[in-house]
N, C-alpha and C positions, 0 to 999 in steps of 0.2 A: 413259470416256465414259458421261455418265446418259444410261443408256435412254429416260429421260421427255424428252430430246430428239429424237425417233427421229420419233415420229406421235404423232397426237392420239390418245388411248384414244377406241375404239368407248362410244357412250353405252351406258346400261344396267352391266349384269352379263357379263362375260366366259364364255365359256365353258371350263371346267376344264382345263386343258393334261391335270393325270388323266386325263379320260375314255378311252374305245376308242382303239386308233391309228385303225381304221378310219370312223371319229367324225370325228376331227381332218384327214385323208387329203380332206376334201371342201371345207375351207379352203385358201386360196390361202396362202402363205407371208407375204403383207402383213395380211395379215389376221388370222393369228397373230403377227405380230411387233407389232402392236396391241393383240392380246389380251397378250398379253406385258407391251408398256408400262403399263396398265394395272394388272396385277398387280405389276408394280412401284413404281407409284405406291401401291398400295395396303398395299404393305411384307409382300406374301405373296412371297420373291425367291426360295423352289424351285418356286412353282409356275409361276415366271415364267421360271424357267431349263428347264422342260421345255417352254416353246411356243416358246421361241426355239433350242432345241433341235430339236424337229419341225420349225419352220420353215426350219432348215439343211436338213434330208433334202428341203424342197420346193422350195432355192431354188440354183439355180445360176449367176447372175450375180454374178459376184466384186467388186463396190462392195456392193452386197444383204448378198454372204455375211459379208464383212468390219465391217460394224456391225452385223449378230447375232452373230459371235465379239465384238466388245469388248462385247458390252449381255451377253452368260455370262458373261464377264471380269466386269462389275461385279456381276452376280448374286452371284459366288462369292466378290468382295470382301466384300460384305455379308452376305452366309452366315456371312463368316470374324468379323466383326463383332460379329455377333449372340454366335457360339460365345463367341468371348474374352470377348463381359459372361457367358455365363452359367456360363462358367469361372472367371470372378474370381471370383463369387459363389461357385462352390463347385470346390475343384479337383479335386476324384474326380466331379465330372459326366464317365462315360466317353462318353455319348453325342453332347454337346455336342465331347470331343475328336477322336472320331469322325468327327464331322461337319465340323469345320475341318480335321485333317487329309486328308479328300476335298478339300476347296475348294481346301489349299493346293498340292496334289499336281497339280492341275486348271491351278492357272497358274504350276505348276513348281516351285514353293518346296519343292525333294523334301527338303529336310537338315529342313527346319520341321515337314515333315508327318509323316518318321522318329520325329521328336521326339515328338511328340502319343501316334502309334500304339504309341511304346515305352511312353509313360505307361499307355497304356488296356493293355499285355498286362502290367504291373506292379502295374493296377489286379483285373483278371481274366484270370488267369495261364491259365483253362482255356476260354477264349474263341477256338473254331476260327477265327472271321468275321475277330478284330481277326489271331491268328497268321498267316491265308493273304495278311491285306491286307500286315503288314510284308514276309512273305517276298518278297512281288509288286513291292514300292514298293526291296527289295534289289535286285532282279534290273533294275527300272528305270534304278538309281542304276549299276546293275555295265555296263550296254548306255552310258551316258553317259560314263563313264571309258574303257573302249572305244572309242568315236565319239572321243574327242578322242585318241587314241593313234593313230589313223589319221589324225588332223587333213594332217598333210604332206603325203600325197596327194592329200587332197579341194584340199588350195589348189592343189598342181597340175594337178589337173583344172578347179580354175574360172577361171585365167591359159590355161589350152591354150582352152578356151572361149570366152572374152573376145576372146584377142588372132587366132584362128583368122579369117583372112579368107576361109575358105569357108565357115565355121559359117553359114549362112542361117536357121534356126531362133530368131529371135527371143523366145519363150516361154522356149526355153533360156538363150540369153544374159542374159536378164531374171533368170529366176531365180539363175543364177551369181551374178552382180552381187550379189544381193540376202543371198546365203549368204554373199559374201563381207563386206560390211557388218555383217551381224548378228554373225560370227567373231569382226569387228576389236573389237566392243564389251566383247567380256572379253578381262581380260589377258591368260589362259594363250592365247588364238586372236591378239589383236594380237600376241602374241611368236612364234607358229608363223609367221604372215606375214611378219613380220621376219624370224624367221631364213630364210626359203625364198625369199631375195633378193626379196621382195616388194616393198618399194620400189621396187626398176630397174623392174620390173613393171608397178608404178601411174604407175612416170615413161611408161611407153611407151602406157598406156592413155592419160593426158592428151594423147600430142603426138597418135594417131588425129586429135583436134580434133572426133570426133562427142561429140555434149551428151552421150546417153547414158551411153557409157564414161565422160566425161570426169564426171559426176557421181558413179559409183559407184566412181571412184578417189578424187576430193576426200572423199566418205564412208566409205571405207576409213580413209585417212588420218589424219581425224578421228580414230578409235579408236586408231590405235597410236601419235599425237600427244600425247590426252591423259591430262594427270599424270604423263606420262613424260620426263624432260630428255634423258635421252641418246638417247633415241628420236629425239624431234624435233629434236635438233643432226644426229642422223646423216638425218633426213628431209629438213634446209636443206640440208644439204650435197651432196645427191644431187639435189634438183630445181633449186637454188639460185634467191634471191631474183629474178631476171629472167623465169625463166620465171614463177613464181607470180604476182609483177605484171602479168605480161599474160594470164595466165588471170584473175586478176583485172578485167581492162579488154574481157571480149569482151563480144560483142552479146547474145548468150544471158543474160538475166538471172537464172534458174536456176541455172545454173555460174556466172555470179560473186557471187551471192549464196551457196554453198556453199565458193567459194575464200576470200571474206569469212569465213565460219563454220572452214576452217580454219588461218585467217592467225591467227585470236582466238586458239584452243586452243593455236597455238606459242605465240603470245606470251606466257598464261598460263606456258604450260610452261616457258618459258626464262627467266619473270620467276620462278616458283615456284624453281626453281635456284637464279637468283639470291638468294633470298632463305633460302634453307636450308641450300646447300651450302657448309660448312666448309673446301673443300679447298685453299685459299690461293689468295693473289692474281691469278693464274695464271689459275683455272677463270672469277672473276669478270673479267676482263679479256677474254675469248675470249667469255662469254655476253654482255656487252654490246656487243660487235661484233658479235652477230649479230643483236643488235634493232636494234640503229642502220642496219644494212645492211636488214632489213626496212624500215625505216621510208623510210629512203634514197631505196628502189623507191616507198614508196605516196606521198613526195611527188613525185617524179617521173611518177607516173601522172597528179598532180593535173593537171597542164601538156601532157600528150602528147596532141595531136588527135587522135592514133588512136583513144583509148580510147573507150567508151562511155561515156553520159550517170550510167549505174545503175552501172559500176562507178567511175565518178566520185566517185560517193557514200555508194558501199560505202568507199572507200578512206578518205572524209571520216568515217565512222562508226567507222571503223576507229581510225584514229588519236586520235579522240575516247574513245576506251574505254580503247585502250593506252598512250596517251603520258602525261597529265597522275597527280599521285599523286591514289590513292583516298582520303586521308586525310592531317588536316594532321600526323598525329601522325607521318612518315611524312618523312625531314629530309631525302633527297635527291630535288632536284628539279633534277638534271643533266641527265635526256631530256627534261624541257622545254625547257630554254635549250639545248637540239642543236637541237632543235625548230626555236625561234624564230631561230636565227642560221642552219639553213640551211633553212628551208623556209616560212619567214611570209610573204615575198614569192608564195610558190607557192599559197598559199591565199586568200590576195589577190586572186590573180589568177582564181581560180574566184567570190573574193566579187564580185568588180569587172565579171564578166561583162555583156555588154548583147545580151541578146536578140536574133537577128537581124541585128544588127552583121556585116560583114561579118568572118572571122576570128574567129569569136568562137566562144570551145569550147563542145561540147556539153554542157547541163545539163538539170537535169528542175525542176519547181515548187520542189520541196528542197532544192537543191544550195547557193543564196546562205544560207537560216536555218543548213544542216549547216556553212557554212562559220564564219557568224556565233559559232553553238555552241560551237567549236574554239577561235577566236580570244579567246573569253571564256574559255575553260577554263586555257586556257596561259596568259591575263591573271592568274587568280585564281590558276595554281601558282607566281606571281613573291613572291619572299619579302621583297626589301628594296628602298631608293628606285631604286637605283643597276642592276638588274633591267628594274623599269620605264620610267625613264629609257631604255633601252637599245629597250623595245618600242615607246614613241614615235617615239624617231628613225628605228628602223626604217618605220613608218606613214608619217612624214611623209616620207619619202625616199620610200617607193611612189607615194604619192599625188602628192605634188611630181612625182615622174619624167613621168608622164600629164599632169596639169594645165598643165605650165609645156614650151611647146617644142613644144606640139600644136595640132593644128587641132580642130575641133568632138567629134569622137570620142575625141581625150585626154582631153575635159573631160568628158564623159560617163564614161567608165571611173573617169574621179576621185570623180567626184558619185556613180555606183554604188559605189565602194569605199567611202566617207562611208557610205553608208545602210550595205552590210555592218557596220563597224565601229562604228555606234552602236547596231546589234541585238546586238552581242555586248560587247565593253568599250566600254563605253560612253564612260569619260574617253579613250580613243583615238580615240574616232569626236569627241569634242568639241575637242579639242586640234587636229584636222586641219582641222575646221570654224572653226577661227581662220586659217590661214592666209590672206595677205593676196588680196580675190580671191574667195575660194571661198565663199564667203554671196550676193555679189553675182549669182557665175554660176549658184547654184541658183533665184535668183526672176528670173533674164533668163529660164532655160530654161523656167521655166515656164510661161511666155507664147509658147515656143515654138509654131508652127503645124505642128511633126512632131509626133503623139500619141507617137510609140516616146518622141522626149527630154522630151516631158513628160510620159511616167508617170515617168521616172527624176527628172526634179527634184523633182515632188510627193511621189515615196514618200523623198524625202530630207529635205524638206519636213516630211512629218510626223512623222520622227522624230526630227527635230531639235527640234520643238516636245516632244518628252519632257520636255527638260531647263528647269525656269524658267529660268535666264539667257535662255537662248536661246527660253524662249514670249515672252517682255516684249520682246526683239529682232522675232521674228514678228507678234507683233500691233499692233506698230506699221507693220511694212513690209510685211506677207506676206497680211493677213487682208484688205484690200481685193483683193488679188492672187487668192486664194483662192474670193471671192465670185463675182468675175468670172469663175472659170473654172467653177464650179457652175453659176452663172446661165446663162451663155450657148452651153458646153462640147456639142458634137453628139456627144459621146463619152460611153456611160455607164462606160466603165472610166477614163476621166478624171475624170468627176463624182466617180465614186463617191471616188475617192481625197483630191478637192479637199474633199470632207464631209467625210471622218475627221477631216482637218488643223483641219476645223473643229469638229469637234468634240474635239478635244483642249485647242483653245483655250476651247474655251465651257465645257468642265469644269476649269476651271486650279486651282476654288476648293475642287476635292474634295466631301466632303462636308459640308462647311460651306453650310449652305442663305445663309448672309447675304453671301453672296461668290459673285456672280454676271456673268460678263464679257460676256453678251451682254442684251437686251432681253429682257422678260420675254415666257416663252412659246417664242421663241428654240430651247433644246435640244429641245421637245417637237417644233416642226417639225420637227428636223434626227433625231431619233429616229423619226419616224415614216414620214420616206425611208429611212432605216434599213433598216425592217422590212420597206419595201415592197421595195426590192434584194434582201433578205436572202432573200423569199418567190419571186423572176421566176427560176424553173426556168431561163427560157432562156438567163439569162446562165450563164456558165462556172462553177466552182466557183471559181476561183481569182480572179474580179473577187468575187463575192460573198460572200467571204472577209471584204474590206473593212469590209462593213455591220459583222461581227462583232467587228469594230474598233473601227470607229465607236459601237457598243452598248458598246462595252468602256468608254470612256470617260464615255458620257452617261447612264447605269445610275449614277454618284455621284448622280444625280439622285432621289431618292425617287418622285415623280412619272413617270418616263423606268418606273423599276422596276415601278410599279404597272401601267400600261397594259401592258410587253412580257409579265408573267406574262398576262395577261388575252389574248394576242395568239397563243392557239394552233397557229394557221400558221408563226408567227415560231419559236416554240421547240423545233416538228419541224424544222424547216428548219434553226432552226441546229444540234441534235442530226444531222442529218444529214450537215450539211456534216464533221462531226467523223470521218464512215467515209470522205471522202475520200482522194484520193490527196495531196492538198496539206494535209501536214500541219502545216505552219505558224501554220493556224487554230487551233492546240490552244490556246495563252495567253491569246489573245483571248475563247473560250469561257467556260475557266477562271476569267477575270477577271471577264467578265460575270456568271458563277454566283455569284461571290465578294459583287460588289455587291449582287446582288438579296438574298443572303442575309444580308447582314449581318455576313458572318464574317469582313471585316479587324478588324485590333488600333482597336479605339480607348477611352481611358481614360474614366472619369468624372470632371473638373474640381475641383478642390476648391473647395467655395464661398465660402471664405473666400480666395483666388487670382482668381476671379469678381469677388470685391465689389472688390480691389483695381485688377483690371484695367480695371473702367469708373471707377470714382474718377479713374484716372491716363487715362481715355479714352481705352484701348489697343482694340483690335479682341479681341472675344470669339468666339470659335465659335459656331453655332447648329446646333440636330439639327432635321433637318427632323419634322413632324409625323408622315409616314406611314413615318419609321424605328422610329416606337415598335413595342415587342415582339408585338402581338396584330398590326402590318399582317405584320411578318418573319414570324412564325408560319403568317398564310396565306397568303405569297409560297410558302414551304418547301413548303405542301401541295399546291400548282398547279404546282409544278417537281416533285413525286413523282408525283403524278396523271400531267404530261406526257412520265414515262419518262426524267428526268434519272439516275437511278443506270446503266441501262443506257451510256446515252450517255457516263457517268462511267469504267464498266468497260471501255468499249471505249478511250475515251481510256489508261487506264494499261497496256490489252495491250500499247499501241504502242510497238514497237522501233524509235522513232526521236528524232534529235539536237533534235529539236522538244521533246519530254517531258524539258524541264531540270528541273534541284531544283527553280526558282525554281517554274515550271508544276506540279510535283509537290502543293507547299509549298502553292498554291492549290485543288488538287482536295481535300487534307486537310481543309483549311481547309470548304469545301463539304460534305464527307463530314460532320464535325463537326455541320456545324448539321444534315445532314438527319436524326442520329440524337438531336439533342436532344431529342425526345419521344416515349417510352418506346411508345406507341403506331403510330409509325412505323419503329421498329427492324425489325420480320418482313417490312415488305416491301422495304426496303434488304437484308436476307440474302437474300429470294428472289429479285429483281432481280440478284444477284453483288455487291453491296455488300461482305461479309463477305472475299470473295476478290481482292477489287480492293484492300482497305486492309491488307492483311498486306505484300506490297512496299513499298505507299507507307509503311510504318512501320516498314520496316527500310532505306531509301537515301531518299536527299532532305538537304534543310536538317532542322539538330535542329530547329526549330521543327514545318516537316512531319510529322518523323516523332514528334511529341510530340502533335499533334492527331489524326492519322492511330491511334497508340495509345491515345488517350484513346477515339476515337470506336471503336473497337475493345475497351474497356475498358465503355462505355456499352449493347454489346449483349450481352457476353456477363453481364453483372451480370443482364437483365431476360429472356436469353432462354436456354433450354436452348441448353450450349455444343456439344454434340453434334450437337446440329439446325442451327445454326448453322457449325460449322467442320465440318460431315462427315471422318471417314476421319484421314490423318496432317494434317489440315491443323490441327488442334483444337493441336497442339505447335510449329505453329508460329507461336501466337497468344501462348506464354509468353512467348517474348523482349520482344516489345512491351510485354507489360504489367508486366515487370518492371522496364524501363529508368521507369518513372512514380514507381517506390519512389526513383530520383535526390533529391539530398535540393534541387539548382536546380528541381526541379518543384513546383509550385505546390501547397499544401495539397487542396484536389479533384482536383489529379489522383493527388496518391497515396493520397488516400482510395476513388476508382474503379478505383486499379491494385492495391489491398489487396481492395476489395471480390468487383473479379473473379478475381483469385487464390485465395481463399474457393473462389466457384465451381468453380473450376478442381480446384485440391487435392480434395476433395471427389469428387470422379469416381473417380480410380483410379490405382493406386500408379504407372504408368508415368509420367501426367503431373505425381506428389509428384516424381518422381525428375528431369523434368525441369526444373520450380521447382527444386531442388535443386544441379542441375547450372549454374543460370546465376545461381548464389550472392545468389537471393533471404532468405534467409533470415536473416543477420545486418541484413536490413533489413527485414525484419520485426518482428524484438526489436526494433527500436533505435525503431520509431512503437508498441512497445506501452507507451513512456516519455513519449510525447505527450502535450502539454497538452490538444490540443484534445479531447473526449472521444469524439467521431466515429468518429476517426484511431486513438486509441487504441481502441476497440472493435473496430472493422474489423481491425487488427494483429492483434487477441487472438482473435476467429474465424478468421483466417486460421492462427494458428498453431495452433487447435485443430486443425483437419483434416490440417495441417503434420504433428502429431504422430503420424497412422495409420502415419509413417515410420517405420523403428528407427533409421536415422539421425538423428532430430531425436530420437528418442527416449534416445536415448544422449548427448543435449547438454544434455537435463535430469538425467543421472545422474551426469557432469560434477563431479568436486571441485571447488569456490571457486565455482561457477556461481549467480547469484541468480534459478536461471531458476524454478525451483520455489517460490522465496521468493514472487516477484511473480506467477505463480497462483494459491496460498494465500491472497494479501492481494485481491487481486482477486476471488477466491471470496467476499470481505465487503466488496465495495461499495456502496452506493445503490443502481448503475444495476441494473437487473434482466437487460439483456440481456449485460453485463459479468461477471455475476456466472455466468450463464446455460453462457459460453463457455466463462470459464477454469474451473469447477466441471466442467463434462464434460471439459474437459481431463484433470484432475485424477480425474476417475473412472475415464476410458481407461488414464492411467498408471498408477495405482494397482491396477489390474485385470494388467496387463502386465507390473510389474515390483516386487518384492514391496520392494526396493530402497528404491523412491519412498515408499513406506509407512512404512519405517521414521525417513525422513529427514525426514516433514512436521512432527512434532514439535520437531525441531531448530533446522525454519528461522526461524519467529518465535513468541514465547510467548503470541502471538494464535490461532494455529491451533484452538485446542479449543471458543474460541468462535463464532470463525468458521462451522465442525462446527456447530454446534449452531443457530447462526441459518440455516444451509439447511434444519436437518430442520425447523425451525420456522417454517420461510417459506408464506405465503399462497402461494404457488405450486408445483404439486402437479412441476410438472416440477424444478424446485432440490431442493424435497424428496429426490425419486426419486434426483439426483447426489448429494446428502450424503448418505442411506443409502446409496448403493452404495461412495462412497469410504470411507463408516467397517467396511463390512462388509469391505473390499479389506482396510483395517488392520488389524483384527480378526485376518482370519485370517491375516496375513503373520505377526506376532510376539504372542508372548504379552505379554510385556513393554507394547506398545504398547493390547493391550488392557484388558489391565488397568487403565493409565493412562485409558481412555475408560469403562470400566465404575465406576470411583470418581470418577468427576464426576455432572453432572446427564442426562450423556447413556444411559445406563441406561434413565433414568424413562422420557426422549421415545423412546426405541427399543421401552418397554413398551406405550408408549400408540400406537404408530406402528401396532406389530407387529397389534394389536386391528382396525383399520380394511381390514379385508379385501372389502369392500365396494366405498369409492368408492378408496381408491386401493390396487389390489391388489398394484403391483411396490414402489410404500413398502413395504408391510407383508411382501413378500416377503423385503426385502435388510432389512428391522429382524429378522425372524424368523432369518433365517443370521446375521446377527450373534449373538441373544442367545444362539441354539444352540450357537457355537464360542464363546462363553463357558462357556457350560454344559460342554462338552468340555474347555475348559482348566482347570475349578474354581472360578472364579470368583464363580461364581452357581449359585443351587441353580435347578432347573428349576420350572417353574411348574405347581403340580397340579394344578391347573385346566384345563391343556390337555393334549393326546395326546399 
């Protein structure tokens, strides 16, 4: 937790947490935890961990106490922070180990901080301070292996506690619960609960049926569930799938949002099995029974009226995560088509739902997009024709079954299952919308005089108009329909829907400004109802949703785009509607951000493709005027000005079936432009931009996660990476930028994923080791072959600081390796910044491994001029590198000096060594040169000097 989210820092200068206690003692506890934040903003974080430590002795409200422990918690993170730079820097700083072993000891890390304090009594062996700290931090570690040797007891005293129905002592109970949770989280305590029949235990806590218990059983459970297989076989087996399902489906949304959280962990766990355990056919044949029987239960939950709305859609989330593969690399996709053959009709039936209806199951705002989600997930894990063919006929049997043989309410279940299925596969939702009939009954119904069947036809209505076939269908028969119910509609949750539709149609021409399907002026009216729904607080969140719909499509409009940025009510409004509970809104948003910005694909036309297309008097695209780059540039700054990154990060917190790839794939896309200039990158980091694009750039479509890394790629290039990725998050930025060195990625992006690699490597050996680890590095060499010379330059800095590794450094020492050759040659370039890189390369090595010194002569029989045009370069810093590599040489082998002392390099290392003046580290590394000549015999010393 950053403390600088806690309170505003008091203006002024804080008062010293140093000072008297009795000083401090006339401060209220909020008032030091202010002075605190302050000093933490201010990057003083001991003196800020003593007023938020004072303020703990003044504050006994446990929400109070509990955010000045985590705001010491980060204090002591950053303590720990600081030490490690200025231990890198030097590793006999005993004071600096000192002081990170306190921090780490402070939030537990006793093996880490052992570490440290051994160092510092190896450092000064007759150091009372560091000796009494180790012995104290032994006696700590000797009290914790102790405490877990009585583990057995303590869990049977917190099940006697728990299950005790005369225990009246709630504090007590609370905290059992609570020790017993924290237990289950390490291994050695989830296996003491285990063995101490603990299971039976948490089975009798859950039937109680109080939330309490039954939450700190679900969170037990968690821990001895997960990453453990045979744990969790023997946890199904003892509560078995019937019960979990219906702790899953109770009213308490707490508990089955936690029975959701531990349906996940099995299923990881029994899919991790599956996928590791060796033990023959046997093992895999029993673990896939036991997902299939999970799974079994949560489609059956889907259909049982008992359940609840939220565990309705916990099961829908559920199944969305567990069933389809996470990868197409990934060849069985068996639990899909269980899936689909016995549970498609059962999701159907949640998508088909109609509000109010009589009979009709409960759902929340989410339930029909969660269903949508699903239905495209399980579309997209179908591998060949004969698959889909298979999910068709399924669709059109459901639909058919309702539609054909019913009165007014089949036909509405039909036309609502239609909209579900063209929100999620969309050729399923279009195939069923051919049936004979079913077009017909969506524009009767929509003339319907029940508003319930005509919000169902209209939202069917529009999105059926997705599809062109079926816009050119609609706007022949539908758009006069549409008018009419705009125009004269006493319903604004009708109106509003019958806009969208139109304006789906009125956008058909994208962004093609010459393709226009309504009167001119047309989208601007229908945008500017929009904005004005989008703004009336007093409608629901979930009609005014629509507007955002509606904007979604009428934003292709350049014109639509300039007024909505301009429309500051409009773009708090819809940033707000995004914290809602109807998360559905999230694409519509996305989309919108996407037009205003300019950041879909679109190519530049070849103009000789142009001349032929109007020759042949074919239709040409046109860009509208205010898409050119200076209006996108200040759309981008009125959307950062208006607190779109915020808006942006809250969207990808959300754990829901709303936040598909596709939806991901467009926030990237958004991310991307808002960091396109260099100057708006620091407040995308301080906003949470930085932390919001590290997910989207590892899950999504590759596309997403290729923009999402670029844009990721574009701040850490222009911004200290440090300041930017705080803490461990700083490593979990390499993966991203590595996947850019792909050789399918486009020449900029892997010159931005070289360039911030550069950055990166450059920091500190941990994050060379973790480049290292996600085998950047043979792609690195392979762009220092690059034509372009950008590309190749970026490669060759990057590999310079590459090299502070001994592992890269042992791949230029490498028999048959030309990795030394192409530094060498590279040291006698043109470019200066070329020359710049691999020349300190070549200094570094040559400095570190006497090896490399002797082998530069070998590599090409350019090397001595090469040598010699550094010491003789107009540039004092190449200078400095070719005296330090010839001095490296020098004194590696005699042999090799020699060879550099009978050429012309003598003379320039005489004339160098003289200039002690303007460049004194030249004349430093020419003087050690001529000197271990003089030591080898080579040259006689010069009388002229001392």
């Amino acid at each position: 937790v950053d403390p600088r989210g806690d309170a505003r820092p008091t203006p002024g200068h804080p008062a010293a947490p140093g000072a008297s206690s009795g000083a401090l003692r006339q401060v209220t506890a909020g008032q030091l935890r202010e002075q605190g934040n302050a000093l933490f903003q201010a990057g003083d974080h001991a003196a800020a961990l003593a007023a938020y430590t004072e303020a703990l002795s003044l504050c006994e409200a446990e929400p109070e106490r509990a955010v000045l422990h985590r705001n010491r918690a980060a204090c002591y993170l950053k303590l720990i922070l600081c030490s490690s730079a200025a231990i890198e820097a030097d590793g006999r700083d005993v004071k600096a180990l000192f002081r990170r072993s306190q921090a780490l000891q402070k939030l537990g890390r006793l093996d880490q901080a052992v570490t440290d304090l051994q160092r510092c009594v190896s450092l000064e062996p007759k150091n009372k301070a560091f000796q009494e700290a180790l012995r104290s931090l032994g006696s700590s570690m000797h009290e914790r292996v102790s405490t877990m040797s009585c583990t057995d007891s303590k869990v049977e005293q917190m099940f006697q506690i728990l299950l005790d129905p005369d225990e009246k002592d709630a504090d007590k109970k609370q905290k059992a619960a609570q020790n017993l949770i924290v237990l289950a989280r390490e291994e050695a305590g989830a296996e003491k609960i285990f063995q101490s029949d603990g299971v039976r235990l948490l089975t009798r806590l859950l039937d109680t049926a109080k939330a309490d218990l039954m939450l700190a059983a679900l969170r037990t459970l968690v821990g001895l569930c997960a990453g453990h297989r045979s744990r969790t076989a023997a946890v199904l087996a003892e509560l078995e799938a019937p019960r979990l399902s219906a702790v899953l489906g109770v009213e308490h949304e707490q508990v089955s949002l936690a029975a959701c959280n531990l349906l996940h962990v099995m299923f990881d766990s029994l899919k991790e099995g599956l996928q590791k355990d060796f033990r023959g056919k046997e093992d895999a044949v029993v673990l896939t029974a036991d997902l299939k029987v999970l799974i079994k239960h949560l489609l059956e939950l889907l259909v049982l009226e008992g359940a609840s709305a939220h565990g309705r859609d916990n099961a829908l989330n559920l199944l969305i995560k567990v069933v389809p593969r996470k990868s197409s690399k990934e060849t069985n996709n068996s639990l899909s088509l269980w899936v689909i053959d016995q549970g498609l009709k059962k999701v159907l039936e949640v998508g088909s739902t109609v509000c109010g209806a009589p009979g009709s199951l409960p759902v929340t705002e989410n339930s029909r997009m969660s269903a949508s989600v699903l239905l495209s997930k399980l579309y997209d894990d179908l591998k060949c024709d004969a698959e889909r063919e298979n999910f068709h006929r399924l669709c059109k049997d459901y639909v058919r079954s309702w539609f054909e043989g019913h009165e007014l309410a089949g036909k509405l279940r039909a036309v609502q299952a239609v909209s579900c299925l063209l929100q999620g596969p969309s050729d399923a939702g279009n195939g069923v919308l051919e049936l004979e009939g079913m077009m017909d009954s969506v524009l009767s119904l929509c003339a319907s005089v029940c508003e319930a069947h005509q919000l169902v036809a209209v939202e069917a209505l529009i999105h059926a108009a997705d599809k062109a076939k079926r816009a050119s269908f609609i706007t022949a028969n539908g758009v006069s329909l549409l008018k009419e119910i705009y125009k004269h509609s006493e319903r604004d949750s009708i109106r509003i829907r019958a806009l969208v539709g139109l304006c789906k149609l009125g956008s058909a021409g994208g962004t093609d400004f010459s393709m226009k399907q309504f009167a001119e002026g047309s989208t601007m009216k229908l945008a500017k109802q929009c904005r004005k729904w989008l703004c009336n607080e007093a409608m629901d969140a979930g009609t005014r949703r629509w507007a955002v719909e509606g904007l979604a499509y009428l934003t292709f409009d350049a014109d639509v785009k300039e007024e909505f940025v301009e429309d500051k009510a409009a773009m708090q409004a819809m940033f707000h509607l995004v914290r809602s509970e109807d998360r559905s809104v999230l694409y519509a948003v996305a989309s919108t951000l996407v037009n205003c910005t300019n950041s879909y694909d679109h190519e530049e036309p070849d103009p000789q493709m142009l001349e032929l297309a109007k020759y042949a008097k074919q239709h040409v695209p046109e860009q509208h005027p205010k898409d050119k780059p200076d209006f996108v540039k200040r759309r981008v700054r009125k959307l950062l000005t208006a607190g779109v990154v915020s808006a942006l990060a809250c969207i990808v917190k959300s754990e829901n079936p709303a936040l598909t790839d596709s939806c991901r794939e467009l926030i990237s896309r958004v991310f991307l432009a808002l960091v396109e200039e260099a100057e708006d990158r620091g407040g995308v980091v301080a906003q949470g931009g930085g932390k919001a694009l590290i997910p989207l750039s590892l899950e999504g479509t590759e596309v997403g996660q290729t923009k999402a890394a670029q844009a990721l790629a574009k701040i850490t290039i222009t911004s200290n990476p440090e300041l930017a990725f705080p803490g461990e998050r700083i490593y979990e930025v390499v993966r991203p930028l590595v996947s850019l060195l792909h050789l399918q990625r486009t020449g900029l992006e892997n010159f931005e994923g070289l360039m911030a690699l550069t950055n990166l490597a450059g920091i500190s050996e941990r994050l060379r080791q973790k480049i290292l680890k996600e085998k950047a590095v043979p792609m690195i060499e392979g762009y220092m072959f690059e034509e372009h010379e950008l590309i190749r330059l970026a490669a060759t800095e990057c590999m310079c600081n590459m090299a502070m590794s001994k592992e890269v450094q042992e791949l230029f020492l490498a028999e048959g390796s030309d990795r030394l050759k192409l530094m060498v040659l590279y040291s006698g370039e043109e470019d200066e910044k070329l020359r710049r890189a691999a020349s300190g390369t070549l200094a570094m090595l040559t400095a570190l491994h006497p090896a490399i010194c002797k082998r530069i002569p070998q590599v090409t029989v350019h090397w001595l001029e090469i040598l010699q045009a550094l010491l003789l370069s107009p540039s004092v810093e190449l200078q400095h590198r070719g005296a330090v590599v010839v001095m490296n040489m020098v004194a590696a082998e005699r042999e090799v000096a020699e060879q550099l002392m009978a050429s012309e390099t003598l003379e320039i290392l005489s004339v160098l060594a003289k200039d002690d003046q303007d460049k004194p580290r030249v004349a430093q590394a020419a003087k050690a040169s001529l000197a271990q000549a003089v030591a080898y015999g080579l040259i006689q010393p010069n009388p002229g000097q001392a």
